[in-house]
C-alpha positions as CSV (number, residue, x, y, z in Angstrom):
1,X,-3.9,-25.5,-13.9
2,X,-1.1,-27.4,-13.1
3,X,0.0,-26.7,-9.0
4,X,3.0,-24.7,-8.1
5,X,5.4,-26.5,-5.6
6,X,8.3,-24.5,-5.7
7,X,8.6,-21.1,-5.9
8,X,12.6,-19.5,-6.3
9,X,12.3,-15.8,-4.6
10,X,14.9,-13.2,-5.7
11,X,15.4,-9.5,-5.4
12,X,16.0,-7.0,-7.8
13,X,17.5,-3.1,-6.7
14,X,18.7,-2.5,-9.7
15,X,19.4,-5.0,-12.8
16,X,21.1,-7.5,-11.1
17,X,18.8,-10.4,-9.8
18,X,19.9,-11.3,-6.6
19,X,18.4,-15.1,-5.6
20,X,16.9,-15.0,-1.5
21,X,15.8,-18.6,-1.5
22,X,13.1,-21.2,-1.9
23,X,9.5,-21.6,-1.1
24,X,8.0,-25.2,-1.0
25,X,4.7,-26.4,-0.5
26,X,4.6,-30.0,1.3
27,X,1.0,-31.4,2.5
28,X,-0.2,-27.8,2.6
29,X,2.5,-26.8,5.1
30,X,4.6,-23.7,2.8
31,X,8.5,-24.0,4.2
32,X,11.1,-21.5,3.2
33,X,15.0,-21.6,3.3
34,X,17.5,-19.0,2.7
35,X,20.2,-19.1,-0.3
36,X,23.9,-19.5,1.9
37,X,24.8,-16.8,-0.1
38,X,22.2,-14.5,0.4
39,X,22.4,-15.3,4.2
40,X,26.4,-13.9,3.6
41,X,25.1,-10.3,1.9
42,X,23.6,-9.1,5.2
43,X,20.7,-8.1,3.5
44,X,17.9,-9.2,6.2
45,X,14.5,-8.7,4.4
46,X,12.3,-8.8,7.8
47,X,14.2,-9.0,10.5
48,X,11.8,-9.8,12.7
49,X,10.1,-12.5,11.7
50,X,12.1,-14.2,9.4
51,X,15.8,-13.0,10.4
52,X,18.7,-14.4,8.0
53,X,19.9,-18.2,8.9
54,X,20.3,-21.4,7.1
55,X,17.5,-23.4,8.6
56,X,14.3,-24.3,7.2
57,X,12.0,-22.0,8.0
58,X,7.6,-22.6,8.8
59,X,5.1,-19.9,8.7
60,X,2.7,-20.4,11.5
61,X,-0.8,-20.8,9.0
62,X,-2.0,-17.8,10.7
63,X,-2.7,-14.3,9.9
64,X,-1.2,-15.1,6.1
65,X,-2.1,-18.9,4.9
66,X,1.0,-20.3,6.1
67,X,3.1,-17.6,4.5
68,X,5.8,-15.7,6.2
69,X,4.8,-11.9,6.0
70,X,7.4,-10.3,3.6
71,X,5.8,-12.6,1.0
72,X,2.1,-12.1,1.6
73,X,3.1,-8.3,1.4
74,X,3.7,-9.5,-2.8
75,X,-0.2,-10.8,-3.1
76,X,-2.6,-8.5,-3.7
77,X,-6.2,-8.2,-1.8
78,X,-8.8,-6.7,-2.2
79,X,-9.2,-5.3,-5.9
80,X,-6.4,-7.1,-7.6
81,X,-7.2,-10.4,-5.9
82,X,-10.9,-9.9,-7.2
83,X,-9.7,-9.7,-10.6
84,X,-7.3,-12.5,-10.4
85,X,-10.0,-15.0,-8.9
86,X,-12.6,-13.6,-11.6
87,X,-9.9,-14.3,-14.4
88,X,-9.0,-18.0,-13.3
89,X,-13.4,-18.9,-13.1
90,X,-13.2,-17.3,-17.0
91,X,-11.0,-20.0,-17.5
92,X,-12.6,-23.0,-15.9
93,X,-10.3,-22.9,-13.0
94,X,-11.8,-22.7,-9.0
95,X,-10.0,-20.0,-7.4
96,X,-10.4,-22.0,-4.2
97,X,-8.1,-25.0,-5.4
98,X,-5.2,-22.9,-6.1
99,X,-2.6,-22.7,-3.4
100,X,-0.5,-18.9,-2.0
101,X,2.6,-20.5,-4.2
102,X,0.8,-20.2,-7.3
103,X,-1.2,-16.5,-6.4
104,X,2.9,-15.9,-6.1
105,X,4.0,-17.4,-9.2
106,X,0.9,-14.9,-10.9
107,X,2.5,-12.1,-9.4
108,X,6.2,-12.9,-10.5
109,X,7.9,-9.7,-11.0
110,X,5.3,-7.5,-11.0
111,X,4.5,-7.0,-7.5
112,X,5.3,-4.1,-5.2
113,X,8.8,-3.8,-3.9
114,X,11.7,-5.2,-4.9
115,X,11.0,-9.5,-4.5
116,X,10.5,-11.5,-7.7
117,X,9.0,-15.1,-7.8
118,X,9.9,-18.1,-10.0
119,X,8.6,-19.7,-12.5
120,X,6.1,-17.0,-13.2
121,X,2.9,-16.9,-15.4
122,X,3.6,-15.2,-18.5
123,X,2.1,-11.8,-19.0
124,X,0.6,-10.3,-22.1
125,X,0.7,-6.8,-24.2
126,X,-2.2,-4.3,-23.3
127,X,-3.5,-2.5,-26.4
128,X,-2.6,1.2,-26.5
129,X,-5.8,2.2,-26.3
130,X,-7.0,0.3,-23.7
131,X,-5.1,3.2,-21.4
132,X,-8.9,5.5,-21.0
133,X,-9.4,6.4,-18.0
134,X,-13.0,6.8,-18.6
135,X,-13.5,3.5,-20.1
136,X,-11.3,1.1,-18.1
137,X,-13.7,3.0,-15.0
138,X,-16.6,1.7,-17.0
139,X,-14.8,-1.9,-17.3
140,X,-14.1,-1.8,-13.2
141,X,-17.5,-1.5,-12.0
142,X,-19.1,-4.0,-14.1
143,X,-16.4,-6.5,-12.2
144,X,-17.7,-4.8,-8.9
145,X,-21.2,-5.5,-10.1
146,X,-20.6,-9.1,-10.7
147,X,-21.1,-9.0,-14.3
148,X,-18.1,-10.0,-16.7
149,X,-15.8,-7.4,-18.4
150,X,-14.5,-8.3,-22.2
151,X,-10.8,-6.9,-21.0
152,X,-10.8,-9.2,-17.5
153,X,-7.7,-9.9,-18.8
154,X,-6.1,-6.7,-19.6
155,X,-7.3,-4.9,-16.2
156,X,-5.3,-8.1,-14.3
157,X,-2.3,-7.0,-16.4
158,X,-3.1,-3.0,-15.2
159,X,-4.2,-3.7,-11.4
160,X,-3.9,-7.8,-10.8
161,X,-0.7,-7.6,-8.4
162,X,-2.3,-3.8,-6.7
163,X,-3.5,-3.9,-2.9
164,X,-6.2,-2.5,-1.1
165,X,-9.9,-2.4,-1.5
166,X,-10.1,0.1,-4.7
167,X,-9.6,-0.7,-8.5
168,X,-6.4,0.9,-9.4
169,X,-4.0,0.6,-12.1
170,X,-0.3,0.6,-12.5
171,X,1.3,2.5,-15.5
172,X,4.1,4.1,-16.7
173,X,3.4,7.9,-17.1
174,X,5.4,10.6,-18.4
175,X,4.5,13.9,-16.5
176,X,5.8,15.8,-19.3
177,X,3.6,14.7,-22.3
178,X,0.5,14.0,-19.8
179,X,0.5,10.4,-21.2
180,X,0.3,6.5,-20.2
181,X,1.8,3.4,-21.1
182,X,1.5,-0.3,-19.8
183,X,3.3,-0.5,-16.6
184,X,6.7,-2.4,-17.1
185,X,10.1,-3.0,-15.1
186,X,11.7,-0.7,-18.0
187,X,10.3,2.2,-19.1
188,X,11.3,4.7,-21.4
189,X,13.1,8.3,-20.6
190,X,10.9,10.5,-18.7
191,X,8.4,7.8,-17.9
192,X,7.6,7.3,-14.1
193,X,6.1,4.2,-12.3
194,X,2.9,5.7,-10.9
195,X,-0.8,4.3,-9.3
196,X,-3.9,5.8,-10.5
197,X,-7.0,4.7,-8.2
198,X,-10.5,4.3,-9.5
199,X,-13.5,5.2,-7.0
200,X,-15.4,1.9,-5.4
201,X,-18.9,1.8,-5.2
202,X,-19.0,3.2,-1.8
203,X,-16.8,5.9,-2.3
204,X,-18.7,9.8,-2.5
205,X,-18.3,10.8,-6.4
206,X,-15.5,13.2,-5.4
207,X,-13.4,10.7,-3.4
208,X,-10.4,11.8,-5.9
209,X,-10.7,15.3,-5.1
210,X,-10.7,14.3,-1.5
211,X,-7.9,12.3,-1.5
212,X,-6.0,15.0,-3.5
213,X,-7.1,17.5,-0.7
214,X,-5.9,15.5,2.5
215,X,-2.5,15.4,0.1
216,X,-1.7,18.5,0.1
217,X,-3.2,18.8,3.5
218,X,-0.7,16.3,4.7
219,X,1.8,18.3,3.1
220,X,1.4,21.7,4.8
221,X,0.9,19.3,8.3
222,X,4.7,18.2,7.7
223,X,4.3,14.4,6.1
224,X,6.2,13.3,3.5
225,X,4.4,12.1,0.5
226,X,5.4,10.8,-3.1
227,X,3.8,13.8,-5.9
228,X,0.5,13.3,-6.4
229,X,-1.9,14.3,-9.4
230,X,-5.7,14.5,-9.9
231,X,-6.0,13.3,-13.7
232,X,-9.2,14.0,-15.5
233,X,-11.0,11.8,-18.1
234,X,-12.8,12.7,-21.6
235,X,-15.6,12.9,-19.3
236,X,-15.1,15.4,-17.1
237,X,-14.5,12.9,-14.1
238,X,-11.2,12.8,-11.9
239,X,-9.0,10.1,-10.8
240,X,-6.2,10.4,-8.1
241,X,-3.1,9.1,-9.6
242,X,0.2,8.9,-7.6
243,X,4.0,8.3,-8.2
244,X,5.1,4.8,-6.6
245,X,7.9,5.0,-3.5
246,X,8.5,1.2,-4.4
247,X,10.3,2.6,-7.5
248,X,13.0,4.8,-8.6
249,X,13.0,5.5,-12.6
250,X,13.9,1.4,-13.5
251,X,15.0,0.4,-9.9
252,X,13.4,-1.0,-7.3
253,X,13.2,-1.1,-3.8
254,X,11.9,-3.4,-0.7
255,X,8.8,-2.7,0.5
256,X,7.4,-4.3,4.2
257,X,4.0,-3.6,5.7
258,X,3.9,-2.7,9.1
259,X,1.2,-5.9,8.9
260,X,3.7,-8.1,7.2
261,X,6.8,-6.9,9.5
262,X,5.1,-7.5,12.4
263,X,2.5,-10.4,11.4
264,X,-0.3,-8.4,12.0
265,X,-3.9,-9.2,10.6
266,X,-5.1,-5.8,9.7
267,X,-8.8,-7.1,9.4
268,X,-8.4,-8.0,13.6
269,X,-5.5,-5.8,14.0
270,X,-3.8,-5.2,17.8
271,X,-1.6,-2.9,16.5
272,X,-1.3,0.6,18.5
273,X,1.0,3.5,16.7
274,X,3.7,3.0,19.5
275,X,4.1,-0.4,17.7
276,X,4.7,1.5,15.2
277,X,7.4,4.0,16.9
278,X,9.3,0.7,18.3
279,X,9.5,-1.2,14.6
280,X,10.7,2.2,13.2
281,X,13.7,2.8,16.0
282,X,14.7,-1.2,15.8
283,X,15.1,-0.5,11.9
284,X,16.5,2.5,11.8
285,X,18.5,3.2,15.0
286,X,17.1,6.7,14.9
287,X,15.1,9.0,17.4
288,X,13.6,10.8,14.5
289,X,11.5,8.4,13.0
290,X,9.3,8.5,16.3
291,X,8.6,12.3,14.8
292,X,7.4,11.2,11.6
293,X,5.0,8.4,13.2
294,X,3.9,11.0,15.6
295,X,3.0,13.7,13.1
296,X,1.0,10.6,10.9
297,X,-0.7,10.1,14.1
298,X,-1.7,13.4,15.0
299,X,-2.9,13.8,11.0
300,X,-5.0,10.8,10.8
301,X,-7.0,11.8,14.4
302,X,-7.3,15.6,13.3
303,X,-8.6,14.7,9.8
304,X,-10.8,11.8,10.8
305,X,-9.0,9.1,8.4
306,X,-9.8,5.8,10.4
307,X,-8.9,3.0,8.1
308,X,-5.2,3.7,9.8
309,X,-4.4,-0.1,9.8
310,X,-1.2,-2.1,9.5
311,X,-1.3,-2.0,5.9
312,X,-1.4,1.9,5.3
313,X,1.6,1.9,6.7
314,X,5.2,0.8,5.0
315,X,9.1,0.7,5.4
316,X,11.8,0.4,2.7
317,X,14.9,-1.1,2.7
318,X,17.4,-0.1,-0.1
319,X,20.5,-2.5,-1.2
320,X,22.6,-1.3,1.0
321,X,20.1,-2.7,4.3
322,X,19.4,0.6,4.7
323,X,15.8,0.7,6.5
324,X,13.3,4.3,6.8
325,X,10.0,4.4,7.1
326,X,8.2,4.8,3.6
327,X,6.2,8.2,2.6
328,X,3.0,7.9,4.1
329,X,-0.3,6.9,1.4
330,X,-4.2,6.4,1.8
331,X,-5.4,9.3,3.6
332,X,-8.5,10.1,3.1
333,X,-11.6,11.4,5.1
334,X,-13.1,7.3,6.3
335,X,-14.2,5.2,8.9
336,X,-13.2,1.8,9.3
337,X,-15.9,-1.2,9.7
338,X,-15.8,-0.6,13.4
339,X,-16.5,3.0,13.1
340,X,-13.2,3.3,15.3
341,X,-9.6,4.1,14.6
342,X,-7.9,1.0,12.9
343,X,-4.7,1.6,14.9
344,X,-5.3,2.9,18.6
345,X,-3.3,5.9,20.0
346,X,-2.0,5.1,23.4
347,X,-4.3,2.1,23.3
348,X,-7.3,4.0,22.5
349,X,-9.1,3.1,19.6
350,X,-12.6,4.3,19.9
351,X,-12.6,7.9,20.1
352,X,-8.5,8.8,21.0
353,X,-7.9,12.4,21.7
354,X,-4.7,14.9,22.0
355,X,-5.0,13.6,25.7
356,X,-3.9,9.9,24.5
357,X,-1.4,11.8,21.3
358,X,0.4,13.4,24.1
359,X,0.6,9.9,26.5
360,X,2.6,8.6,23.3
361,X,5.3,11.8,22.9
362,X,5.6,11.4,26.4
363,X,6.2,7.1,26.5
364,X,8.8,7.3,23.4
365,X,10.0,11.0,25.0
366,X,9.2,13.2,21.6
367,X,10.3,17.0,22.5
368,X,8.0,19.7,22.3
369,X,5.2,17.5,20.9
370,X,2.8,20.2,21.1
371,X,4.6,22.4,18.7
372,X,4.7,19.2,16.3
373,X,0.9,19.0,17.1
374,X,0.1,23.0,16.3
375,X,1.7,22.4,13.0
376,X,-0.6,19.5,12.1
377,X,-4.0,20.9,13.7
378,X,-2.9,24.3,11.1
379,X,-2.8,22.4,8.2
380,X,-6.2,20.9,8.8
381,X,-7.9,23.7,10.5
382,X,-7.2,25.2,6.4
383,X,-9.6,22.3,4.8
384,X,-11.9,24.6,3.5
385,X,-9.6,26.4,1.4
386,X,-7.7,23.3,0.6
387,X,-10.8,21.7,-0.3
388,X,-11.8,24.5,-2.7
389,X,-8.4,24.8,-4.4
390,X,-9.0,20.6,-5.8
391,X,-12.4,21.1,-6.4
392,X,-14.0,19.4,-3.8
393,X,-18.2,19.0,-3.7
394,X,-19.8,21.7,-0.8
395,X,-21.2,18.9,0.7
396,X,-18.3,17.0,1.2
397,X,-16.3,19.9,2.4
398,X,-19.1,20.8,4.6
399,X,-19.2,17.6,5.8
400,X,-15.7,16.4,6.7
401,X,-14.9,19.9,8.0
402,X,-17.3,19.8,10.3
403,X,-16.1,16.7,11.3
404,X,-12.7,17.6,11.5
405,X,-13.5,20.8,13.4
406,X,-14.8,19.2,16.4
407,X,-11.8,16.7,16.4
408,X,-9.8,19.4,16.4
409,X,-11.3,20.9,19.8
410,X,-11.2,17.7,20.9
């Protein structure tokens, strides 16, 4: 394939394009400049790494290729680069020769948020029927397998621009009718942008259930979620589907990492949950988000889910400039690589405890944290009936809530 050069970058709320500016790849050094215009709207995309000005701007090659964060947040990893890297060999083409301009220019206007990349490879219609849960599970783990799937090209279409480590698919579903359609910018009345995740190889056969669980869970602690829904296949099996925060019926809105925000390589990350409380207040000028980080913090020690890092985290930014810190995703009952917490608590990463939650409420001076931290340990301290009610295996309840219990007494 012929290499990308120049990528135009534009963002989209609503159906007005808006154009940001212009990547360009010179002797494999990407530079980007702001549009003068775009630099007028006052519409600063990450402030702190790549603040609005009319110079010409270079990505240190490190953690992201040479690409500024806000755009590597656009590429997928994990399971949708897998299937993009398996779809360019089933073409004759080496996924090591092509550059982060052209992974961009496969993404185009399908990637998550609100940014749009020019000139774009052309997408193609999914057959109708190709939208079984069962079957396009079937499809998934041959790819995980290493052996070659027949609709490679149809589950890059579904999942290609997705992040994270697990298959997952992006489609438009109508929660009245209980049915699915290809994901696309415009979708019909009572159609909603959702995600519907697939369970890796290493994931315990009811890692759905679970992940339903620790969302309603999360709920009861206080956290503010998107609606989630455990969809079942002809077979029986469930799949953990939920609605997208990056969307709103056919408008969009800009998504940031905390790992993209702050250049942090979540495979090596630094970053501690204060980081977290600091990026929040300089984006939204407002005590309360510290609660919300707080509460996430509290959640993910309590409930053991230790693959906290800079990714799983998000803000959004609307098109007014108007930054909050994005309803919280990806928890689950894990353990990172390390065994450790992917994000320390008060620099502790190992094994923090309420000791090191309440060192943070007291640094970024949270008020009655241990009220806030009664409310969480309640809602996990219920995971046995919570596990029960979304059909959860014995042994994984047993399991993680005897886990859980002795994080809980700390």
């Amino acid at each position: 394939m012929k290499p990308t050069n120049k990528i135009n970058v534009s963002i989209q709320f609503e159906k007005t394009k808006i154009l940001v500016g212009e990547l360009a790849l010179n002797e494999n050094k990407i530079y980007f400049k702001y549009d003068t215009d775009f630099v007028n709207s006052k519409l600063d995309i990450s402030p702190f790494k790549l603040p609005l000005n009319n110079i010409i701007s270079l990505a240190p090659q490190a953690p992201f290729n040479g690409l500024f964060g806000v755009f590597n947040d656009s590429l997928p990893d994990g399971w949708g680069k897998l299937l993009l890297d398996r779809s360019l060999q089933s073409k004759g083409t080496n996924p090591t020769n092509i550059t982060p301009l052209d992974r961009l220019a496969f993404v185009g206007k399908n990637g998550m948020g609100s940014l749009i990349y020019e000139p774009e490879i052309e997408e193609i219609e999914l057959q109708k029927e190709l939208l079984d849960l069962d079957y396009i599970h079937s499809e998934m783990n041959l790819i995980l397998e290493g052996e070659t799937s027949e609709i490679i090209e149809d589950l890059f279409q579904l999942g290609g621009s997705s992040g994270g480590a697990r298959p997952k698919i992006n489609v438009g579903y109508n929660p009245k009718t209980n049915h699915f359609i290809q994901d696309r910018l415009e979708l019909p009345e009572d159609y909603e942008h959702w995600i519907i995740k697939f369970p890796a190889t290493f994931d315990r056969k009811d890692a759905a259930q679970i992940e339903y669980a620790y969302h309603k869970m999360a709920l009861e602690a206080g956290l503010e979620m998107m609606p989630c829904h455990l969809f079942q296949g002809k077979s029986g099996r469930y799949y953990f589907g939920t609605k997208r925060f990056d969307r709103n019926k056919n408008g969009r809105t800009h998504s940031h990492t905390a790992s993209g925000l702050l250049h942090d390589d979540f495979r090596m990350s630094a970053l501690d949950y204060g980081h977290l409380m600091d990026a929040s207040f300089q984006l939204e000028r407002n005590v309360q988000a510290y609660n919300a980080i707080f509460r996430l913090s509290a959640f993910n020690l309590y409930s053991h889910n230790r693959d906290d890092h800079s990714k799983n985290f998000s803000f959004l930014m609307n098109e007014k400039g108007v930054w909050r810190f994005a309803p919280v995703y990806d928890l689950t009952f894990s353990t990172s690589s390390f065994g450790s917490h992917s994000t320390s608590i008060a620099g502790e990463y190992k094994n923090p405890t309420e000791a090191h939650l309440l060192e943070l409420a007291k640094t970024f001076g949270i008020k009655k944290p241990r009220l806030l931290l009664d409310e969480v340990k309640q809602a996990v301290s219920n995971w046995e009936q919570t596990a029960k009610l979304c059909a959860v295996s014995k042994d994984s309840a047993r399991l993680i809530g005897k886990t859980s219990a002795g994080l809980l007494r700390g």
